[in-house]
C-alpha positions, -999 to 999 in steps of 0.1 A, spaced: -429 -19 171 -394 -1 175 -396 35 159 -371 39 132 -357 76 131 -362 104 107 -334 95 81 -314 130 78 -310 126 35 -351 116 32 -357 147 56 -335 174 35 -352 156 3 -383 165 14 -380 198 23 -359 210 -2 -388 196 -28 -415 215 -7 -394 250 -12 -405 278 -20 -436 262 -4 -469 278 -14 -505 288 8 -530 304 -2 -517 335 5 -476 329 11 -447 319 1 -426 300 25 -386 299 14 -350 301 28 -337 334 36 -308 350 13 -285 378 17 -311 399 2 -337 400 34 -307 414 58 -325 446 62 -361 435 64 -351 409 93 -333 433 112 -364 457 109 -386 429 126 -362 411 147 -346 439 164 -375 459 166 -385 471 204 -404 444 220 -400 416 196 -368 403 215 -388 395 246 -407 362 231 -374 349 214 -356 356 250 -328 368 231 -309 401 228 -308 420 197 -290 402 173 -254 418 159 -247 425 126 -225 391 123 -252 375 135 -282 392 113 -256 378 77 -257 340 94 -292 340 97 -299 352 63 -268 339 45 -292 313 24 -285 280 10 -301 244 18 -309 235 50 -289 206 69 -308 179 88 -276 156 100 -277 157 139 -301 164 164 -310 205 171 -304 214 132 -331 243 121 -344 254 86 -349 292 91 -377 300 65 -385 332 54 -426 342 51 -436 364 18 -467 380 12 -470 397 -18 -437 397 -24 -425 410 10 -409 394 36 -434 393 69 -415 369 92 -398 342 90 -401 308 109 -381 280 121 -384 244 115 -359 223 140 -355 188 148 -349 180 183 -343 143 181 -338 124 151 -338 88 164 -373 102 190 -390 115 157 -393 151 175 -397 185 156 -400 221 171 -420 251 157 -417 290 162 -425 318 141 -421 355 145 -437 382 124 -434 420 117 -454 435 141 -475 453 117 -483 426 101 -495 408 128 -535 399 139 -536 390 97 -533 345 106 -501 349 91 -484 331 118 -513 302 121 -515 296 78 -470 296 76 -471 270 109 -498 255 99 -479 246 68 -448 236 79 -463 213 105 -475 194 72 -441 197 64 -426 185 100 -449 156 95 -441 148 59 -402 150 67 -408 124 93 -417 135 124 -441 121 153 -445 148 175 -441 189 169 -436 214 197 -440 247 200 -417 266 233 -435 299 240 -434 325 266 -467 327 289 -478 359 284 -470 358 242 -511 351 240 -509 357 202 -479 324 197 -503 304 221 -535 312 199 -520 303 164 -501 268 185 -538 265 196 -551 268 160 -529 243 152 -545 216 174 -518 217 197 -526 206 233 -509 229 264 -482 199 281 -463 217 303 -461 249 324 -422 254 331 -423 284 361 -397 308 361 -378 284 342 -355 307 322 -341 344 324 -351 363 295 -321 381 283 -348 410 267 -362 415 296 -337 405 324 -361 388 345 -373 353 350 -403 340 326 -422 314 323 -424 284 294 -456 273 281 -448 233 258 -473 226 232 -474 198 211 -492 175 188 -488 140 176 -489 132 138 -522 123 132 -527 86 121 
């Protein structure tokens, strides 16, 4: 049978009628101006940078990333950044990106304040917004982790999601300046 892809409009339906989307203990949500400071605080933070295998992120770049409004699903590689509340404070945030449109193909990755960390914060905001990667159409759902991030690889692990590949020294993190090495998960939509 010849897979149809995720249709971009059904896609940004569904998530924007999940959001703010509710756990039992969070509130998942876009990002807004407002969160500048509190992303900055856990994004920039010393040792956070390593698992994104990013530098600090500038000031310009900090306002994009929380300048709000609807996500856009139109081509392959667009992201939903999602902030994570708890009690009415943001904790993390997560993104949401589809790789492939017409391959049905969604990627997970989450990244919480450190001091809120250890709580299954991560596991219970991926958790739902695999359901949601699922609902907007997806087949398949990966998360791209660094090998030695052993807490990302327990909550993709908690999400039933099976270890594919081991990519060595694939990539040089720009944190750290040295070579690491990429751990694939993934899962198929169950069904």
């Amino acid at each position: 049978m010849p897979v149809q892809p995720i249709a971009p409009a059904e896609a940004m339906r569904t998530l924007r009628a999940a959001l703010p989307l509710r756990t039992e203990r969070l509130v998942l949500r876009t990002l807004s101006p407002d969160d500048l400071e509190a992303v900055r605080g856990y994004r920039n933070a010393p040792g956070q940078r390593r698992w994104t295998y990013n530098r600090d992120q500038t000031e310009a770049e900090l306002m994009a990333w929380t300048a709000g409004g609807a996500p856009v699903f139109l081509r392959d590689g667009d992201a939903a950044q999602l902030g994570i509340e708890q009690g009415g404070a943001l904790v993390g945030d997560l993104m949401l990106r589809i790789t492939s449109l017409g391959s049905r193909q969604a990627e997970l990755g989450w990244m919480i304040a450190a001091e809120h960390q250890g709580r299954g914060i991560a596991t219970e905001a991926a958790r739902a917004a695999l359901e949601l990667a699922f609902a907007m159409g997806a087949h398949r759902v990966i998360a791209h982790l660094d090998e030695q991030n052993v807490g990302s690889r327990k909550v993709a692990e908690r999400l039933g999601m099976q270890l594919e590949a081991r990519l060595v020294d694939d990539e040089v993190n720009p944190a750290t300046g040295e070579l690491g090495t990429s751990l694939i998960f993934a899962v198929r939509r169950p069904g």
